[in-house]
N, C-alpha and C positions, 0 to 999 in steps of 0.2 A: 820314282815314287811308286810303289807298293800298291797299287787300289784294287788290284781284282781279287777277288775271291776263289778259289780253285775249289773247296770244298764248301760247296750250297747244302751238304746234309748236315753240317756244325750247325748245331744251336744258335740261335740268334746272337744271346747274350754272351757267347765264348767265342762265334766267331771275329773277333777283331784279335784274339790270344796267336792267332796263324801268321799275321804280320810277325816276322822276328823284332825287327824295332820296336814295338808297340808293346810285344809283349818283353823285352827287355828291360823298359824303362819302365813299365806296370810293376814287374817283379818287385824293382829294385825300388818304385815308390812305396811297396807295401812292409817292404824291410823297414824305410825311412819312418813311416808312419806308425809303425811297430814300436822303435826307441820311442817317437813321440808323444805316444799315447804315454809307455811308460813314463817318461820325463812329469807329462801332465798329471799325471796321478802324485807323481812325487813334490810338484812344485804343489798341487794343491793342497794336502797334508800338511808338505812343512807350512807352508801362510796360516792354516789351520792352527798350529801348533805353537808358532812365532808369533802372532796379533790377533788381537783379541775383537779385533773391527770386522764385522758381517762387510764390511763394503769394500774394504783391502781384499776379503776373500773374494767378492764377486768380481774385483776388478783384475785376478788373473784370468779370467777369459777375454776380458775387454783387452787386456795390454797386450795380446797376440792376435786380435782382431782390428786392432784401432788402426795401424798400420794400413792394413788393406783400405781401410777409407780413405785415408790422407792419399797413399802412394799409387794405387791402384791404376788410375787411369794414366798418369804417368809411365807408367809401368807397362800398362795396353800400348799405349805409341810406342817404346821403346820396343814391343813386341814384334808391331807392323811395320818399323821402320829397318830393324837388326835382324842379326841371326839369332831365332827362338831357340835354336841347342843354345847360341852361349850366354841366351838372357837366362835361360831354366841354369847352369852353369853359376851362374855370377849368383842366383838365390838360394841356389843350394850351397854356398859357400859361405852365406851370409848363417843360415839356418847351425852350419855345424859349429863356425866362429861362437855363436851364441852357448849352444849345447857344452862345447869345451871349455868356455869362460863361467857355467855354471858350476861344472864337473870342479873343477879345478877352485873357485871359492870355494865353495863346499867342503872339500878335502884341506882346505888348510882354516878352515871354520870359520868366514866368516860369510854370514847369512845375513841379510835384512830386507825387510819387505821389497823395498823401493829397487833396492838390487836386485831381486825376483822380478819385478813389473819391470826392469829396464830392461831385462836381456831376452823377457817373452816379447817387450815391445822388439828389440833387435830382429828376435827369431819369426814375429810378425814381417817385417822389413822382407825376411827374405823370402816369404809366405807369398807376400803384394807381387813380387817380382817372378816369380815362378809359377802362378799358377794360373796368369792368362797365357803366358807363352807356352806352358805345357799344356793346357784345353786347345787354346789357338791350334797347335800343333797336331793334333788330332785328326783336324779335316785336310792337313799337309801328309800324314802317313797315312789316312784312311779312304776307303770311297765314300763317299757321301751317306750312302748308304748302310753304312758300318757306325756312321756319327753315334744314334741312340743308342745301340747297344756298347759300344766303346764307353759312352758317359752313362752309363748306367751301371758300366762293368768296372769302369776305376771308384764311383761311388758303392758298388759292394764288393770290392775289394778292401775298402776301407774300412766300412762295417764287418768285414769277415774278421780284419782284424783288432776291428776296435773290439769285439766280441771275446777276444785273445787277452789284446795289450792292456786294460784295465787290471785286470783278474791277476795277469803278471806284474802287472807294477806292483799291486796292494801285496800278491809275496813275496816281492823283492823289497819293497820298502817295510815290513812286518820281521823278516827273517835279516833279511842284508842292510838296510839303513839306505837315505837319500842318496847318499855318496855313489852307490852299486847301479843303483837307475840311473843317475845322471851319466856313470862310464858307459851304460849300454847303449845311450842314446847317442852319445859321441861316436860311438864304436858303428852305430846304422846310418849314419850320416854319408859313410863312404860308400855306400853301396849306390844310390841315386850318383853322386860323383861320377864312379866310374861307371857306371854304365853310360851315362850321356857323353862321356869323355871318349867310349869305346864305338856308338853308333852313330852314325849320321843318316840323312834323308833328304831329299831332294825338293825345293820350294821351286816354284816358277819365280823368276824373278823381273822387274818391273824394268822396262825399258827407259823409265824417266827416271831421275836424280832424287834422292831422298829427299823428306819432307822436315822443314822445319820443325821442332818440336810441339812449336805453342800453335800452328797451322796441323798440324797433324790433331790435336788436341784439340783441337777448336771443330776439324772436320768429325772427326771420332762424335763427339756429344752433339754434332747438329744432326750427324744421322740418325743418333738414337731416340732424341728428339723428336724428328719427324717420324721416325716409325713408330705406328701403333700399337702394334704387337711389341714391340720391342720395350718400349715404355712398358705398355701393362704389363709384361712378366716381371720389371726390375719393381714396377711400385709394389706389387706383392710380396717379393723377394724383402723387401726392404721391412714392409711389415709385418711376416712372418719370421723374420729374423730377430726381431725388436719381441716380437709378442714369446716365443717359442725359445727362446737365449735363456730364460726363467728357467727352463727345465737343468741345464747344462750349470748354469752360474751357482743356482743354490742347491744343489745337489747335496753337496761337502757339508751344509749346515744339517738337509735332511738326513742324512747319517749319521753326525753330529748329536745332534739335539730330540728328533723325532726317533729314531731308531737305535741312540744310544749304544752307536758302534763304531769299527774302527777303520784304517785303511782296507783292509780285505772286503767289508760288508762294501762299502765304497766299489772298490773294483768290481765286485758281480754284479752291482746294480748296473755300472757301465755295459758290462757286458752281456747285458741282458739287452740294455738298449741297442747293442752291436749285434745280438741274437733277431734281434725284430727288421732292424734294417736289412740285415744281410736276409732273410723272410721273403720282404718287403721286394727287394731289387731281383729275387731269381724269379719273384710273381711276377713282373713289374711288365712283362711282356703280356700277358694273361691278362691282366686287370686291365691295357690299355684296348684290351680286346672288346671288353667288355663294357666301357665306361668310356664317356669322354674324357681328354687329358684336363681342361676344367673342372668337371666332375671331381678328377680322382684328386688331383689338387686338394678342394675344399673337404672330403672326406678324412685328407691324409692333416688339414687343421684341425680336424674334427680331433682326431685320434690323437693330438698331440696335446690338445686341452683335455680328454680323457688321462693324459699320464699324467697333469698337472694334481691329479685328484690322489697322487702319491703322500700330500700329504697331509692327509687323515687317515691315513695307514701306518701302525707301528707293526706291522708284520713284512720283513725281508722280504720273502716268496710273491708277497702279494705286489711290493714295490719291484720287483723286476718284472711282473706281470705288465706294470701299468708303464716301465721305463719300455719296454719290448715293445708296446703301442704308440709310443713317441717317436723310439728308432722306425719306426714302420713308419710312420707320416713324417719324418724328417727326412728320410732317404728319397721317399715318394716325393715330397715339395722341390727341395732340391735338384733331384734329377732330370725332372719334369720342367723345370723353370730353366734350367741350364741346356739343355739341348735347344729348349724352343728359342732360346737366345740363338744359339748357335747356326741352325736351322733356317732363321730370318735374317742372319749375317752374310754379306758377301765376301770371300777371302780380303779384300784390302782392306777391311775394317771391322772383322773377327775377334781380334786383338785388343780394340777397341771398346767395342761393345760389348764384350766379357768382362772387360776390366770395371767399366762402370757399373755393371751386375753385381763382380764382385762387393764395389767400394761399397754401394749404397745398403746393400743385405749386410755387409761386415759395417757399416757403418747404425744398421738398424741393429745389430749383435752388440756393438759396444752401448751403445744407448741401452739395448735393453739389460745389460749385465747390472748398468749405475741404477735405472731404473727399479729394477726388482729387487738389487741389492740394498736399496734407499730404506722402500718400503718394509724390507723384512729387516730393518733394526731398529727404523723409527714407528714399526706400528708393529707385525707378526709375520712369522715363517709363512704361518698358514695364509693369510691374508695376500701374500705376495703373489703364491701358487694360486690361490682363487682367483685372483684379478689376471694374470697373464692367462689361465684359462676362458676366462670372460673376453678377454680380446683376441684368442685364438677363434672363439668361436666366431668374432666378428672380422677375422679374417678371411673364413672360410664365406661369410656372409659376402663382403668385397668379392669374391668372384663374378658377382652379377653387374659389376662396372666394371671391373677388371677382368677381363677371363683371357685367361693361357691358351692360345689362338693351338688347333689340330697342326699335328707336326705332319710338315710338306717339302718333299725330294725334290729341288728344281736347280738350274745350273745357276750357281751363284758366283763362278769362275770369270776373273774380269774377261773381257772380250780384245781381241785385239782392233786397233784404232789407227790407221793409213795417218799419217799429219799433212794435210792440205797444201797445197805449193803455194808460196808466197810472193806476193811481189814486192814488200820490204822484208828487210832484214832485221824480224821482230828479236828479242831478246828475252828469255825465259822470263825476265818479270815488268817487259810490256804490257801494260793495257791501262786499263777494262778494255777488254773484250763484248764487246754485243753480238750477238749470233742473230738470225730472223729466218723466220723459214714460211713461206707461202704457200696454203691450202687452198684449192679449188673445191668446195662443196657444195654438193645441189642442196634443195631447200629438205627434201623427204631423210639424206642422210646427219642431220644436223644432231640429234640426240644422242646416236652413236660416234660422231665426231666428238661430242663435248665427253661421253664418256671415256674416251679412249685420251682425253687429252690431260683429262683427271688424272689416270693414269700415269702419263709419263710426267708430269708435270712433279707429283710423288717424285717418281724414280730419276729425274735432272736433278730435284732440290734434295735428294740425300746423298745426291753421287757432289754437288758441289755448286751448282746454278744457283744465282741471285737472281730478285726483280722479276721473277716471272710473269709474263702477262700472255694473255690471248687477246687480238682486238680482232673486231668485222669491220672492214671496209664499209661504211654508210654511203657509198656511192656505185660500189659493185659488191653488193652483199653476199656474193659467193665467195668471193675473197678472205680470209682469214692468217692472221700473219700469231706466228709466234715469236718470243721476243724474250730471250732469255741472258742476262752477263755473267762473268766471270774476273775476279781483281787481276788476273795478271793472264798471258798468254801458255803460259806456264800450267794453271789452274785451266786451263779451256783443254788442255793437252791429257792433266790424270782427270779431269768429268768422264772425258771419254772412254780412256782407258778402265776407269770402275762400273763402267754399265756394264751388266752381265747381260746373258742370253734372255731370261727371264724380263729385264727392263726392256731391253729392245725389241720384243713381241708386239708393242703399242706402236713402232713404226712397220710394222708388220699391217699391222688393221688400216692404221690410217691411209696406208697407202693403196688398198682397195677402196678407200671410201675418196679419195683423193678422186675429182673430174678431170684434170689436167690434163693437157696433149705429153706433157715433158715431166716426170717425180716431180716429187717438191724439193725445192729450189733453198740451199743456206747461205746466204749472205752473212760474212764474218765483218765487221768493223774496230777498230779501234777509236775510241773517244778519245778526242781533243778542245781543251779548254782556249778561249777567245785570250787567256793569257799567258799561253804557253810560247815558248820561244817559237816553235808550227803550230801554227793554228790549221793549216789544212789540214779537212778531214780526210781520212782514205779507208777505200774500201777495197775490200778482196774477197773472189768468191769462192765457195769448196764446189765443186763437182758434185752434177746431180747427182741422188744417192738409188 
């Protein structure tokens, strides 16, 4: 694995390009994204030009985002559980299936909407599946340290091109016909292939036996759940996805119908908003200097309801003014919510916790596609854009119950975990397990005791602990037992193993505040029922720590 950095004079944002891996599969994702864009110019015209329905047109964004909500989290376990080269592999394969199967109706003429939405859903499918394993991957080829500028530098890599690929689709599809984009996208498809085909990198791998799916899945959303930060970036995400999709979906109609032009006008506007972002992500280091990453968050809502205001403009120049302000706060929201995801992850549930990001902002994208598409046929263009700026603004508003917690460098690398000698011969899916652990506290450290306890109590219940309690002995009130289970012996085995350095800091404290002649002491149990074939209970203890 690749982490150190050898030249500290690169640029922030360029130095993660020095990894060869990293900058391999970068290249070759900006080639892919390249056809894509193209393709996407071409699918949106032709719907444009095939149906006559405002809500068929907005629901091609939704049909290559809808995926990512359904599959997503799916797709995070399969990330954490397998090999992330051959999940990114298996979705980029899906992605070019789609692109070829368009190419190819097309050329023998047969188009129809629904055939359009099935194969963006398809090429969605491989969207879901590749692009938590490819972020996931990130903090596998990168140092920690490299995290924000690597995800700032594939998000304007993207915008470099989308700034490109629009402007080429509209003259490809102007001069060459559908047919010409759909082969080019096919034709960029193999470039992410083989590059992933051609690099590998090196994952620490887990000393226990893989994880169930629907356990893997279950642990994934309890952690995200209990984390604070982690929650408040994806409820955002979800809402500025929902609110901010307006700009993207009806686009096609504002060229259409307000600006009374064609595929090419189309294209510059895109790439004017790929002008803003790509802006946007080389300040992106500057602006965090200056601002807090909440701040710049709500500002980059700000600017994205300012491009909403496109349409009461029938002047071109002026509409890529105001799309170049959208891209600037789309790239900012984005980039910003996706590290601090990232950031608040520990490697065993990285995978995880991106994918649910993913699903729920791509699930606020599809919703807002139907949404805004609704209102702009059953009421006004204009109407549409006013109100998703009205809600942009009140997402930037939401910062003040939601805010995008300052991005923090700490070892989130699971830790290594000795397994306890046993005196039976437990079986991986033995238990409940009960754990107990005995604190000695004077009366003056008691405050710092309950805070520290706060603490890990957190960091047990996301790594995997049930029933948590703390009790005081009511007869030797220095006494204090903690008391935490796990369903199987199995689960008591990856708890430990997912504590990072950072979680286990709070046995650090306690055990200065600990009075004890001997550490604190962990008593392991298994529970047994009065009607089990053994009803004796038995106990075993781990070594003091």
């Amino acid at each position: 694995m690749q982490h150190e950095n050898p030249h500290p004079s690169v640029p922030t944002t360029l130095a993660p390009l020095r990894n060869q891996v990293f900058r391999s599969i970068w290249i070759s994702t900006q080639i892919s994204s390249l056809g894509w864009l193209v393709q996407t110019v071409a699918i949106s015209w032709l719907m444009v030009t095939i149906s006559a329905s405002d809500l068929l047109v907005a629901l091609v964004q939704a049909a290559s985002t809808l995926p990512v909500f359904f599959l997503s989290i799916l797709a995070g376990a399969i990330a954490d559980n397998f090999s992330r080269r051959w999940v990114m592999f298996a979705g980029h394969c899906l992605i070019a299936l789609a692109s070829t199967t368009l190419m190819v109706s097309v050329g023998l003429g047969f188009v129809h909407p629904w055939l359009i939405l099935g194969l963006g859903f398809l090429a969605g499918c491989g969207f879901a599946l590749t692009d938590p394993a490819w972020h996931a991957s990130v903090g596998d080829i990168l140092h920690k340290r490299d995290i924000p500028a690597a995800v700032t530098l594939m998000s304007v890599g993207y915008n470099i091109v989308r700034s490109v690929g629009p402007a080429l689709g509209g003259v490809i599809l102007a001069f060459f016909g559908p047919l010409a984009a759909f082969a080019l996208a096919a034709l960029s498809d193999v470039a992410p292939l083989s590059a992933i085909w051609r690099t590998k990198w090196q994952v620490r791998s887990s000393p226990l036996p893989r994880e169930r799916m629907t356990m893997a899945i279950h642990d994934g959303v309890r952690f995200t759940v209990i984390s604070l930060e982690i929650r408040s970036a994806i409820a955002r995400a979800a809402l500025f996805g929902l609110a901010s999709m307006s700009i993207l979906a009806l686009l096609p109609l504002v060229v259409r119908d307000k600006l009374a032009s064609g595929p090419i006008v189309y294209g510059i506007l895109l790439a004017g908003f790929g002008i803003g972002a790509f802006i946007a992500g080389m300040s992106n280091g500057f602006l965090r200097r200056i601002t807090s990453q909440n701040r710049l968050v709500a500002f980059a809502s700000v600017a994205c309801a300012a491009c909403c205001l496109l349409a009461l403009t029938s002047s071109v120049a002026v509409a890529a003014i105001f799309m170049a302000l959208g891209g600037a706060g789309w790239l900012i929201t984005w980039t910003g919510i996706d590290v601090s995801v990232q950031l608040a992850s520990p490697r065993w549930v990285v995978g995880r916790t991106l994918s649910i990001y993913y699903a729920l902002s791509a699930g606020g994208m599809a919703a807002g596609s139907w949404i805004w598409g609704s209102v702009a046929q059953n009421y006004s263009l204009t109407w549409a854009l006013e109100g998703a700026a009205g809600a942009l603004l009140l997402v930037a508003a939401a910062g003040i119950l939601l805010p995008i917690r300052p991005w923090e460098e700490t070892d989130q690398e699971s830790s290594d975990f000795p397994a306890p000698e046993l005196a039976l011969d437990l079986k991986p899916r033995s238990g409940p397990i009960v754990a107990k652990v005995d604190y000695f506290i004077s009366e003056k450290n008691i405050d710092a005791f309950l805070g520290c306890m706060r603490t890990k109590r957190h960091a047990l219940s996301r790594a995997g602990a049930r029933n948590w309690t703390l009790q005081r002995n009511i007869q030797t009130p220095s006494v204090w037992t903690e008391t935490f289970r796990t369903p199987t012996w199995m689960d008591f085995l990856r708890l430990n193993h997912r504590l990072t350095a950072a979680d286990k800091e709070a046995d650090e404290h306690l055990l200065a505040l600990h009075d004890g002649e001997l550490p604190p002491h962990t008593v392991l149990s298994i529970e047994r029922t009065t009607e089990a074939a053994r009803t004796r209970s038995t106990v075993f203890s781990r070594p003091p720590r």
